[in-house]
C-alpha positions in Angstrom: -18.6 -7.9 -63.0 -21.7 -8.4 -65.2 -23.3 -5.3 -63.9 -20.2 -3.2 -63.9 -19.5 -3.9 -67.6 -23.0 -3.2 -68.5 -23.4 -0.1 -66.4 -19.7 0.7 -68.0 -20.6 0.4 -71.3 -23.7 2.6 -71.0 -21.8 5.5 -69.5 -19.0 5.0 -72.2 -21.8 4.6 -75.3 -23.3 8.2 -73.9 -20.3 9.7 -73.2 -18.4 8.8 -75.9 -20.6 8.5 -79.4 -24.1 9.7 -78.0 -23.2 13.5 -76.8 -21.2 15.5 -78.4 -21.0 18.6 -76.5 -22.8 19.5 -73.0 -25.9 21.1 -75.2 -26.7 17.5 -76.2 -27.9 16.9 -72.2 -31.6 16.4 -71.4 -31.4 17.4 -68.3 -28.5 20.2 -65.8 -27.6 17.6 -63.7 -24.2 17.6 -65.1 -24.1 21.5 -66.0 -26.2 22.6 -63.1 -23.4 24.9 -60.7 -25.6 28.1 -60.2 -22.0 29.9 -59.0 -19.6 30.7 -61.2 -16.5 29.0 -60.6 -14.1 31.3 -58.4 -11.7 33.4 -59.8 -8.1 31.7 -59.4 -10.3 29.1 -61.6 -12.0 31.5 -64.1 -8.6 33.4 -64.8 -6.8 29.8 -65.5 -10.0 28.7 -67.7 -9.1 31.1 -70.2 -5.7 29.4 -71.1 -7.4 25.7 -71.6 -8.5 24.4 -75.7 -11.9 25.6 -76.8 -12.6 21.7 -77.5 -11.6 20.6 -74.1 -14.2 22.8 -72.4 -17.0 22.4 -75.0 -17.1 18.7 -74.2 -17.0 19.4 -70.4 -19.8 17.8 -68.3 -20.3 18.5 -64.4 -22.3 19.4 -61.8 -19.9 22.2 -59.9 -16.2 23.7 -59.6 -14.4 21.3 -57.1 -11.1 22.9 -57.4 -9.7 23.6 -54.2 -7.7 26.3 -53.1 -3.9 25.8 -52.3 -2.7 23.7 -54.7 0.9 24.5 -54.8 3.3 21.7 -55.5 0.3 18.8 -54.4 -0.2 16.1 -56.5 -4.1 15.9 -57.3 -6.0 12.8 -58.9 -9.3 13.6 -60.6 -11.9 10.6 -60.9 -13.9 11.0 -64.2 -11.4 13.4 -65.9 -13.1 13.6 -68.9 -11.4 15.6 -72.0 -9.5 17.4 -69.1 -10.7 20.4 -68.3 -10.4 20.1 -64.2 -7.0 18.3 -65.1 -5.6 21.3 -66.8 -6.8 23.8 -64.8 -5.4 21.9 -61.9 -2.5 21.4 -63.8 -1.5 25.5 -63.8 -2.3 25.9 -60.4 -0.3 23.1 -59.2 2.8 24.5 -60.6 5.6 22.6 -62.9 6.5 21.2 -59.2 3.2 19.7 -58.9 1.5 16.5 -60.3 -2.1 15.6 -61.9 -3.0 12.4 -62.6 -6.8 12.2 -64.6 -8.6 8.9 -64.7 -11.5 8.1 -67.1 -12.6 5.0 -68.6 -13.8 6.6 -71.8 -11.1 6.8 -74.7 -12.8 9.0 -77.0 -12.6 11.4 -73.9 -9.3 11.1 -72.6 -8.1 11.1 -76.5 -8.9 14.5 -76.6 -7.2 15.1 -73.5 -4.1 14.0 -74.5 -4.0 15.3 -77.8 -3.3 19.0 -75.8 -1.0 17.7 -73.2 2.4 19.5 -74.4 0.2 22.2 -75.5 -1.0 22.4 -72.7 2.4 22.8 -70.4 3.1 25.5 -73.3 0.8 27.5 -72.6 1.2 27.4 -69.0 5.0 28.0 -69.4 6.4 24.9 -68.3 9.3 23.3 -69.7 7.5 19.8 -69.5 3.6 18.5 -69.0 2.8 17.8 -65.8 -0.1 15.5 -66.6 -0.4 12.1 -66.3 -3.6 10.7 -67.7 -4.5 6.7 -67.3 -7.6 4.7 -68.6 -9.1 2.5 -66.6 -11.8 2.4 -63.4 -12.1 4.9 -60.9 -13.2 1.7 -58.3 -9.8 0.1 -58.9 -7.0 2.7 -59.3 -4.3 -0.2 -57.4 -4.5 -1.6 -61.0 -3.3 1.7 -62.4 -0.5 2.2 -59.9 -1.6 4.6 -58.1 0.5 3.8 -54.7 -1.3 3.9 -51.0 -1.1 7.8 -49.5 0.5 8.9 -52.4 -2.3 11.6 -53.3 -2.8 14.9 -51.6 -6.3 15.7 -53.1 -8.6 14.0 -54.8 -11.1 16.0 -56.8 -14.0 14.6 -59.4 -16.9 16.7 -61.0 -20.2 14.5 -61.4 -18.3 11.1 -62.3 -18.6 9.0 -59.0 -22.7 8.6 -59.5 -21.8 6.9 -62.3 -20.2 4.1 -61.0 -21.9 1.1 -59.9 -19.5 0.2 -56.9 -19.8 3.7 -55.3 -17.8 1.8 -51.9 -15.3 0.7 -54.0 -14.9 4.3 -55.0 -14.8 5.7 -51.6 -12.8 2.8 -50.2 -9.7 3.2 -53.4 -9.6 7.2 -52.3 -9.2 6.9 -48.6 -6.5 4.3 -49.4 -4.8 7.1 -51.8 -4.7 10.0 -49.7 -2.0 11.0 -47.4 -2.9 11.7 -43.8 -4.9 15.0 -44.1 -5.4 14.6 -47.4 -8.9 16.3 -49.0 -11.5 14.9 -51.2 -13.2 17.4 -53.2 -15.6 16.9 -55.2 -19.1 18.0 -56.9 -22.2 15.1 -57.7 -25.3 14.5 -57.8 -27.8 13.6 -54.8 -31.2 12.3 -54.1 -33.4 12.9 -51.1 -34.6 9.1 -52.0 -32.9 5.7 -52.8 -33.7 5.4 -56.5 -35.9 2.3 -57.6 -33.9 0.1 -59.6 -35.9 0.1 -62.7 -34.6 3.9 -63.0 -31.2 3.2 -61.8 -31.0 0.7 -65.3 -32.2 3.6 -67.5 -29.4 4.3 -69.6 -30.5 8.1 -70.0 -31.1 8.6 -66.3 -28.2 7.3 -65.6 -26.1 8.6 -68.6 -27.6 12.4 -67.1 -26.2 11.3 -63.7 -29.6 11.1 -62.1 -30.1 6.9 -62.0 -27.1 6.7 -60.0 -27.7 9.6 -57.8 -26.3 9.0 -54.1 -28.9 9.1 -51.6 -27.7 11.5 -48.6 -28.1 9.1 -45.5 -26.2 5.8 -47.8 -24.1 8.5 -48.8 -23.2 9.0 -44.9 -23.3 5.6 -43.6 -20.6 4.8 -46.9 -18.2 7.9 -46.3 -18.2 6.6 -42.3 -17.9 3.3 -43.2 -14.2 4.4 -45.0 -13.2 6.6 -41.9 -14.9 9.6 -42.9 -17.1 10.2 -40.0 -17.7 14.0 -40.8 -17.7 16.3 -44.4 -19.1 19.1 -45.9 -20.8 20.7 -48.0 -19.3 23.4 -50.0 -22.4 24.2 -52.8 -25.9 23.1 -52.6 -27.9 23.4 -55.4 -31.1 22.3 -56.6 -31.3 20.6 -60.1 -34.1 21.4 -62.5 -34.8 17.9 -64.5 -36.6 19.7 -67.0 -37.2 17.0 -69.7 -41.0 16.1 -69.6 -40.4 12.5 -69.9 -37.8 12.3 -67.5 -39.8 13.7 -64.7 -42.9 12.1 -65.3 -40.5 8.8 -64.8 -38.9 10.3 -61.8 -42.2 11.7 -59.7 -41.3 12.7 -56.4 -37.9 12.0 -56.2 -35.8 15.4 -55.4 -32.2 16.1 -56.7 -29.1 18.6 -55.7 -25.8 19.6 -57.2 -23.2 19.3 -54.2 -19.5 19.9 -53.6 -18.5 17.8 -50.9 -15.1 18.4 -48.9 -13.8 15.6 -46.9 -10.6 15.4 -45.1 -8.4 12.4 -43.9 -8.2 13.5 -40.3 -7.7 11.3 -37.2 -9.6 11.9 -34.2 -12.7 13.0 -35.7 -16.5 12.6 -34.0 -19.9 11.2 -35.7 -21.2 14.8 -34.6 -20.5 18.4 -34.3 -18.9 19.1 -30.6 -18.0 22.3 -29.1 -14.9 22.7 -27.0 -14.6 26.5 -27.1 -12.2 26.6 -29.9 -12.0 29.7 -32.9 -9.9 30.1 -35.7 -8.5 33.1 -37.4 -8.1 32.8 -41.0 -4.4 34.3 -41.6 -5.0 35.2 -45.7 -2.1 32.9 -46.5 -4.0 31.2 -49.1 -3.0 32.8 -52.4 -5.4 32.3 -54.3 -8.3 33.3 -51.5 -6.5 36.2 -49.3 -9.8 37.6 -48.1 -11.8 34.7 -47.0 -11.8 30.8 -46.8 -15.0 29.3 -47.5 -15.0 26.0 -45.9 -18.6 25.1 -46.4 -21.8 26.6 -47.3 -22.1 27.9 -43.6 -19.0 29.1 -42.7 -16.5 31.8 -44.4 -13.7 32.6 -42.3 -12.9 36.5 -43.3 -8.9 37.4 -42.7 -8.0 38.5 -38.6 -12.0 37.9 -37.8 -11.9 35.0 -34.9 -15.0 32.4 -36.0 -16.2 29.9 -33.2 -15.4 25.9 -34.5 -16.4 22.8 -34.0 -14.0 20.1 -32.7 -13.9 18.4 -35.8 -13.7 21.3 -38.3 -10.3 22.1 -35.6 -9.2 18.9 -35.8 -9.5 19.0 -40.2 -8.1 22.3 -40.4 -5.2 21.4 -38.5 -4.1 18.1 -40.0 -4.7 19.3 -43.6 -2.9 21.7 -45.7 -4.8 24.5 -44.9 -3.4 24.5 -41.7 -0.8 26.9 -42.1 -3.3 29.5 -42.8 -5.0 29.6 -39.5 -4.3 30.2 -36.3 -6.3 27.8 -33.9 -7.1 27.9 -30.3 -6.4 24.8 -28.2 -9.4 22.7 -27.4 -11.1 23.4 -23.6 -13.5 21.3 -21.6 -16.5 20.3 -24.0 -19.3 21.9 -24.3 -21.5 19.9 -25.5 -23.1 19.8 -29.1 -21.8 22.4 -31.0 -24.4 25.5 -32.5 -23.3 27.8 -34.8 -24.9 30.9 -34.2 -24.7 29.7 -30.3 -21.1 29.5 -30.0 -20.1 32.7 -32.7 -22.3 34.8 -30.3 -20.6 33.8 -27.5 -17.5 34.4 -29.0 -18.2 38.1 -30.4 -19.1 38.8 -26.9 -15.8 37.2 -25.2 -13.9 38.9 -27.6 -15.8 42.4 -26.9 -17.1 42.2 -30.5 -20.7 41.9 -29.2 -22.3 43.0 -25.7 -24.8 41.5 -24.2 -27.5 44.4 -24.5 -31.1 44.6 -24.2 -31.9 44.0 -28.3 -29.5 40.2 -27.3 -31.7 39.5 -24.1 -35.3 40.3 -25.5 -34.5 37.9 -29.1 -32.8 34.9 -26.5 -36.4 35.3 -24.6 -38.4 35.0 -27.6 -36.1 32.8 -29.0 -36.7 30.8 -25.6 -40.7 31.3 -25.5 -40.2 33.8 -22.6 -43.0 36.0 -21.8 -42.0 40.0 -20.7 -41.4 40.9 -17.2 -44.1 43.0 -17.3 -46.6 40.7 -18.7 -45.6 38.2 -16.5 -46.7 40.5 -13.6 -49.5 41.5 -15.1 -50.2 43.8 -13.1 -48.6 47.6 -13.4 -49.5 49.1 -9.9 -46.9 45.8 -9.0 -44.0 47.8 -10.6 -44.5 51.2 -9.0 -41.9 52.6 -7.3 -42.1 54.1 -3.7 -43.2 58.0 -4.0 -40.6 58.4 -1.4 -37.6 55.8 -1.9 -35.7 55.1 1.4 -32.0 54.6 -0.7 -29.7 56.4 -2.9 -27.1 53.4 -4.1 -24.1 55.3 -5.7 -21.7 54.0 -8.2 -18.5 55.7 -7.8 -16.3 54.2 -9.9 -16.0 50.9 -12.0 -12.2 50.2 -10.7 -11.4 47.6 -9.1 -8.4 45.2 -8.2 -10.1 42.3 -9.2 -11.7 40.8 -12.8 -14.5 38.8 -11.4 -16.2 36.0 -12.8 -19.9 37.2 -11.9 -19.2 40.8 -12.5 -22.3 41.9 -14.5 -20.8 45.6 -14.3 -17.6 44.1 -15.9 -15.1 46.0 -13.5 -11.6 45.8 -13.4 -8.3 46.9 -13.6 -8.5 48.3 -16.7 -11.9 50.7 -15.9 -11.4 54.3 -15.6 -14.7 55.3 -15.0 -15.0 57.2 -11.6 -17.0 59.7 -10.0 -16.1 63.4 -9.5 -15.9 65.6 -6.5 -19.1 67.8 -8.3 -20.8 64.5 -8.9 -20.6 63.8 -5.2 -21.9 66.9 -4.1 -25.2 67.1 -6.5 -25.8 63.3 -4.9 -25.5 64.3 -1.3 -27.9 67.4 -2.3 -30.2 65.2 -4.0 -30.0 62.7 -1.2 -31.2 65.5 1.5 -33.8 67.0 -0.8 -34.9 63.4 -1.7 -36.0 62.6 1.4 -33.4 59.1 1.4 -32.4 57.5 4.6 -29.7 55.1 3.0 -26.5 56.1 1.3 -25.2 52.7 -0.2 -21.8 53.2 -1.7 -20.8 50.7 -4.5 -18.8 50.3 -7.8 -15.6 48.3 -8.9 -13.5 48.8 -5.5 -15.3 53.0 -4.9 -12.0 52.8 -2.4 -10.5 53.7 -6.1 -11.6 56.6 -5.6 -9.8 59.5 -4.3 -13.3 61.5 -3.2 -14.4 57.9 -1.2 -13.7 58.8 2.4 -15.0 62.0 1.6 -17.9 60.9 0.3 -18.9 58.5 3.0 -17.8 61.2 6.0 -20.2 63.5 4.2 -23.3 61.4 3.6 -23.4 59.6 7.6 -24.0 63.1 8.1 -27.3 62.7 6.6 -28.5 59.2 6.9 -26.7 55.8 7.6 -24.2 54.6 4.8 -23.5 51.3 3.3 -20.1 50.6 2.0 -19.8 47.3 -0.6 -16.3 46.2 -1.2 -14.8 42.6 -2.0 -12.2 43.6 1.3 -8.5 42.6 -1.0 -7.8 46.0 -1.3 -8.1 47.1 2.3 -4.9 44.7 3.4 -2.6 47.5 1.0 -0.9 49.8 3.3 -2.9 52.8 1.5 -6.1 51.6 2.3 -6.3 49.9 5.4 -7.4 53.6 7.1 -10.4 53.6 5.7 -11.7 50.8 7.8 -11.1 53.2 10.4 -13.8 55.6 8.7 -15.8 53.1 8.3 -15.9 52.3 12.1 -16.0 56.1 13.0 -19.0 56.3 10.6 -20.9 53.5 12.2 -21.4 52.6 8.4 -22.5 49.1 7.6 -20.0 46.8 5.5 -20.8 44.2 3.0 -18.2 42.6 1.9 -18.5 40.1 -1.4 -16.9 36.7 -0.7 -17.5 34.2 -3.2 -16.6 30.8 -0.9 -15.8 29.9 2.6 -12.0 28.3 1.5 -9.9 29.4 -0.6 -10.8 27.4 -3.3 -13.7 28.2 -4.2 -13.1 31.8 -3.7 -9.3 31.5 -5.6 -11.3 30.1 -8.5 -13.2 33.1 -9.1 -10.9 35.6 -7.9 -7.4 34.9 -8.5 -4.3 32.6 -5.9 -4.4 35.0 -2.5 -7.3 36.7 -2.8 -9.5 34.4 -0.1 -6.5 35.0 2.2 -6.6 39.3 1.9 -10.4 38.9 2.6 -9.7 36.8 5.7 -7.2 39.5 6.7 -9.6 42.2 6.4 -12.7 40.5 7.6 -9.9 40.2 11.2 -9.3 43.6 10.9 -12.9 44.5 11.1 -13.8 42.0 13.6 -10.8 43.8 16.1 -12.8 47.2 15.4 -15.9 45.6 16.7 -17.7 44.3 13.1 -19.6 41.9 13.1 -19.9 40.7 17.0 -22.4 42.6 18.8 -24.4 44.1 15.6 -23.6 47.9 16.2 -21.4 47.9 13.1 -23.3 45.5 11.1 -20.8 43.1 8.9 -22.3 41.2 6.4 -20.9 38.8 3.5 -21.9 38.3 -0.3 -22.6 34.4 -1.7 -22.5 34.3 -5.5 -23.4 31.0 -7.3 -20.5 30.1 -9.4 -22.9 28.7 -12.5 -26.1 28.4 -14.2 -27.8 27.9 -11.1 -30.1 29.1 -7.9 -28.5 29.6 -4.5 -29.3 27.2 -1.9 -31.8 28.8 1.0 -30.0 32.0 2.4 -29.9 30.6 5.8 -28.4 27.4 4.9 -25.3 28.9 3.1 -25.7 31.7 6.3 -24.9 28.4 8.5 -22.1 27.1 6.9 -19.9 30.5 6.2 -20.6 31.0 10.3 -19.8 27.5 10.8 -16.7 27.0 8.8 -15.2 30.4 9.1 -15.6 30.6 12.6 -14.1 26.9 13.1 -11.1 27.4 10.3 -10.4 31.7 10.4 -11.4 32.9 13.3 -13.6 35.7 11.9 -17.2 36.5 12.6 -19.9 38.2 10.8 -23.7 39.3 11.1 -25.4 38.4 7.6 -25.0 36.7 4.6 -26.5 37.7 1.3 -27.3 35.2 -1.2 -27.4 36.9 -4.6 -29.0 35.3 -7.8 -26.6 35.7 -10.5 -27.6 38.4 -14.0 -27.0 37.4 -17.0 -24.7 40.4 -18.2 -21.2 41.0 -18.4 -18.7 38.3 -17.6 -21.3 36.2 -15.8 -23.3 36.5 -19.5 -20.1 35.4 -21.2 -19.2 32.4 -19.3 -22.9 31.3 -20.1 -22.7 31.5 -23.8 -19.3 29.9 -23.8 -20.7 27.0 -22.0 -24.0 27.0 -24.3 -25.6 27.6 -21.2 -27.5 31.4 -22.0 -30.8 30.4 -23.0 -31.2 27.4 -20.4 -30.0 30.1 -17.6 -32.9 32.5 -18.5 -35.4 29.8 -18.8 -34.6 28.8 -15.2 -35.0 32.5 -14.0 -38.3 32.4 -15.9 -39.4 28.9 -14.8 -38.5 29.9 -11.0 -40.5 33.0 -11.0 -42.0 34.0 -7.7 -44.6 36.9 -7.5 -43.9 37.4 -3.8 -40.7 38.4 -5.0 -41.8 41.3 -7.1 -43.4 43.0 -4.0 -40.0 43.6 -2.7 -37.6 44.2 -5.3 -34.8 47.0 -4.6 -35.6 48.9 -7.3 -39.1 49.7 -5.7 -37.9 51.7 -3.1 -34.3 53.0 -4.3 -32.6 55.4 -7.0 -29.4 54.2 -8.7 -27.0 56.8 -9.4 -24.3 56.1 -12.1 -21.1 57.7 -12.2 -21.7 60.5 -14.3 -24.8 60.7 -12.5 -27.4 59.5 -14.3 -30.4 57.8 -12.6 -31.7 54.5 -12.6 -33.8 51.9 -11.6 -31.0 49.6 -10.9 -27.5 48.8 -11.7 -28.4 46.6 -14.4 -30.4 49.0 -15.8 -27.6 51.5 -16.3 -25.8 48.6 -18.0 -28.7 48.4 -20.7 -28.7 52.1 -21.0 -32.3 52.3 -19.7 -32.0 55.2 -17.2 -35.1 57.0 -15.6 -36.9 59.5 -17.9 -38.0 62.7 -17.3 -39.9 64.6 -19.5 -38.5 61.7 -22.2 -34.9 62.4 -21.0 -32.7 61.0 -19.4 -33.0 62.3 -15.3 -29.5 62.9 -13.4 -29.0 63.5 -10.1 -29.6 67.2 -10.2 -33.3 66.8 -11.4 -33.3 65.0 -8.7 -31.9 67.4 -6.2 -35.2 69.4 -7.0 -37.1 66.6 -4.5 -38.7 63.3 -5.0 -40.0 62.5 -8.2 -42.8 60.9 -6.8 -44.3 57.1 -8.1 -42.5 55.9 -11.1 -43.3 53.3 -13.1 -40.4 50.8 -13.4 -38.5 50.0 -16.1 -38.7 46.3 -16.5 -36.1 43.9 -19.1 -35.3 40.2 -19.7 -32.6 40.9 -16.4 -35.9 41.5 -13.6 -36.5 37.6 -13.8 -33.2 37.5 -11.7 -34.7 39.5 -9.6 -37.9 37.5 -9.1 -36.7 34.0 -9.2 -36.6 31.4 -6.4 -35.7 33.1 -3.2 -35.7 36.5 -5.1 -32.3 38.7 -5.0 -31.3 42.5 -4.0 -28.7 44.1 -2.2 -29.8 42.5 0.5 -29.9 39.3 -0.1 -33.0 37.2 -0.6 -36.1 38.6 -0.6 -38.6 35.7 0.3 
């Protein structure tokens, strides 16, 4: 113990009989918090002894939050200050025991202990204080998880058994108990010659802990994660002390550290959020848990596993309401996994400004560019089809929805609507009438609709074929037989599994039943009423070739259903909507786009849909595309927005497209349209 009673005596000489106040430091290592201390702390500051504060010495505020009846041990209590402050917020049913090895410190302390509990209004102190050495507290009987938080304010750099330390406060805390505390750090190990200098290490820079031992020591104890509350840098500022210290750089931090089970050596995402309740008195806006992440009252905040895992076993528990963990995820990113929570939670969409910063982000070059050449991105002077979205209801809440339809949409075409598109259709010179939406059988103009325009050119009806088994609907597979129009019909798998996954228990069966139904009216046997079926990929993936997957739906649901049909479509999947959601919840956004981007095929671009059709949303605004209409980037005309009536005037004529992040989905692999692959 030669070098702890040497180091020990150094401390205790400057300390004790060299300062005599915090303006006697050569240095802010032990004064340096750039932050005032928060307010539950500030307002009890005011009711502790002038002379306990002007011989304070520390690097930060680590005073926790929700302190209420816990029983707190600070290491290095000095003359007290953190003790008493502690002490008030602890309440008379709360406990504080300070620990310092310096008695012309803890002398002062103790001289205000009643006077303390006075002022505070209790009817005895609630302060314990004990000399002795924060690297043995066994010898001051201070029992094993008997401690709910340990805090200590520039002390433990002091001590020349720093794993001692670390090792005597795991033992004292209880199961989720915290250690909180603020000291000093180095980016380097510190020579030894320097770590001997009495000043240096009297100033709490000699015995600075170096961040990586620092890590390796707090895992070694069973702290595999912590964090940082308060970083700040320290200005040495004494000429003679920096010219001995060169290079080496130094912060004030505020570590918080809780006994939790289960913990991970790294940051791991299993979907999880947490919703700061405000029960903490003393914070009711916000919890600040480290320097990165504030958790503002009723705002959800994307969490790692282990910040779940610490939040639940600790105290602080009861404040929050936490969501169960999922499947992982794989490393956890902050702005990552926030992101994809706003936009789960409807907080955030996923809108042009998103796309064009993940490409950059990702090194992506523009569509556009990536063509190179405009004439590439004209449109046809005379587009062959009109593709009508009628209404965004629908029956189902799909998975790959871009358009995000569902039960809940309201959005539907009118009667007026319907008659500008038919007028625009004839004076447009189209030849195609492709009906879309949610489930357009929503709405009550449909049959209308579709009677009207095979008056004028062939029709296309898209529907995922559940709601055609309801008694109220099943007629209009009649119309669409008597209409000779061509049915595509979405159907995610070729069991029930797959497609139940996406879709909902029962819905592969309704399809079956409706795909029967249209087989008996002559679909999809002698290609007269063309019947063709949709293949999304369920993930962050390409389809496999269109004629493979073509093969096996014929093969399987021939052999297992009974049902026939003419086509299959293979569509590439766009990263909007749900689709975009389930990507950023599996941290899978930017590595999605990259593979569009990657997988780019310039034969593709030759025969993109939006070359030779108008999109028509349902207030009847044109576009290039559905997704365009979804990033509110309709056609312009005259540096408006065009709508179906401009267009009811005749054919614009060539257009230059409007391209985004989205066409890569387009132009990747196989390529992708309403009609399935394009290469």
């Amino acid at each position: 113990m030669n070098e702890a009673t040497t180091v020990h005596d150094q401390v205790r000489e400057y300390y004790g009989r060299v300062l005599g106040g915090s303006d006697d430091l050569k240095t802010d290592a032990c004064c340096c918090a750039t932050d005032a201390p928060p307010k539950y702390v500030l307002d009890v500051m005011g009711l502790v002894a002038d002379e306990i504060v002007e011989r304070f010495y520390g690097c930060g505020s680590p005073i926790p939050p929700a302190l209420e009846g816990a029983t707190v041990l600070d290491l290095g209590c000095g003359t007290g200050r953190d003790v008493y402050v502690i002490s008030k917020l602890v309440g008379e049913n709360g406990r504080v025991i300070g620990v310092d090895m310096t008695p012309e410190q803890l002398e002062v302390a103790e001289r205000y202990r009643e006077e303390q509990a006075k002022r505070f209004g209790f009817s005895s102190s609630n302060v314990e204080l004990k000399c002795g050495y924060i690297e043995d507290l066994a010898s001051l009987g201070i029992a094993d998880e008997s401690v709910d938080v340990v805090v200590s304010n520039c002390v433990i750099n002091l001590s020349p058994f720093k794993d001692l330390v670390f090792s005597e406060i795991y033992r004292v805390l209880k199961p989720g108990g915290e250690l909180f505390f603020s000291d000093v750090f180095s980016d380097r190990r510190i020579p030894e010659a320097l770590r001997d200098d009495p000043v240096l290490r009297g100033e709490c820079l000699g015995g600075a802990l170096y961040l990586e031992d620092f890590r390796r020591m707090m895992a070694s104890h069973g702290w595999e994660r912590y964090a940082f509350t308060v970083v700040d840098d320290i200005r040495v500022g004494d000429f003679a002390l920096e010219t001995k210290l060169g290079f080496i750089g130094f912060t004030s931090r505020t570590v918080r550290a809780i006994k939790a089970t289960g913990l991970e050596d790294g940051e791991e995402d299993f979907g999880q959020s947490a919703i700061y309740t405000g029960a903490i008195p003393e914070t009711p806006r916000y919890f600040d848990f480290d320097a990165d992440t504030r958790f503002i009252k009723g705002k959800p905040r994307a969490i790692s596993g282990n910040t779940a895992r610490m939040l639940e076993q600790s105290r602080y528990g009861v404040a929050f309401e936490i969501t169960r963990a999922g499947k992982h995820r794989g490393r956890f990113d902050t702005p990552r996994a926030q992101e994809a929570l706003e936009v789960r939670k409807g907080a955030k969409k996923v809108d042009l400004a998103l796309l064009e910063r993940a490409c950059e982000r990702c090194g992506i070059t523009p569509f556009d560019e990536r063509v190179g050449e405009p004439s590439l991105l004209r449109a046809r002077e005379a587009p062959s089809t009109m593709q009508v979205n009628i209404c965004y209801a629908c029956n189902l809440a799909c998975r790959h929805c871009y358009l995000e339809c569902g039960p809940t949409r309201t959005e539907s075409m009118s009667r007026s609507t319907m008659e500008a598109c038919l007028s625009a259709f004839s004076a447009g010179g189209f030849k195609v009438l492709d009906i879309t939406g949610g489930s357009p059988e929503y709405n009550p103009d449909f049959e209308w609709f579709l009677r009207e325009g095979a008056k004028l050119g062939s029709t296309i009806v898209r529907t995922n074929a559940t709601l055609l088994c309801k008694p109220e609907y099943e007629r209009l597979m009649d119309a669409f037989a008597e209409t000779r129009s061509r049915v595509v019909i979405s159907l995610p798998f070729y069991n029930g599994d797959g497609t139940d996954a996406q879709r909902g228990r029962g819905a592969f069966e309704k399809a079956v039943r409706t795909i029967r139904r249209l087989n008996e009216l002559g679909y999809g046997r002698t290609g007269e009423l063309p019947l063709d079926i949709v293949y999304n990929v369920a993930g962050p993936f390409l389809p496999p070739p269109q004629e493979l997957v073509e093969e096996a739906y014929k093969e399987v649901l021939s052999r297992e259903q009974s049902i026939e049909f003419d086509g299959l479509l293979a569509f590439n999947n766009y990263a909007l909507g749900r689709f975009a959601a389930d990507l950023m919840e599996a941290g899978m956004f930017d590595e999605y786009l990259g593979l569009l981007a990657d997988s780019f095929n310039a034969l593709a671009v030759t025969r993109m849909m939006c070359l030779d059709q108008v999109n028509v949303d349902v207030d009847g605004t044109l576009y290039d595309c559905e997704c365009n209409h979804v990033l509110g980037l309709p056609l312009l005309l005259d540096g408006r927005a065009a709508t179906v009536a401009d267009l009811a005037c005749g054919a614009f004529g060539a257009r230059q497209i409007r391209t985004n992040p989205i066409c890569y989905s387009c132009a990747a692999g196989s390529g992708s349209s309403c009609g399935g692959s394009l290469v």
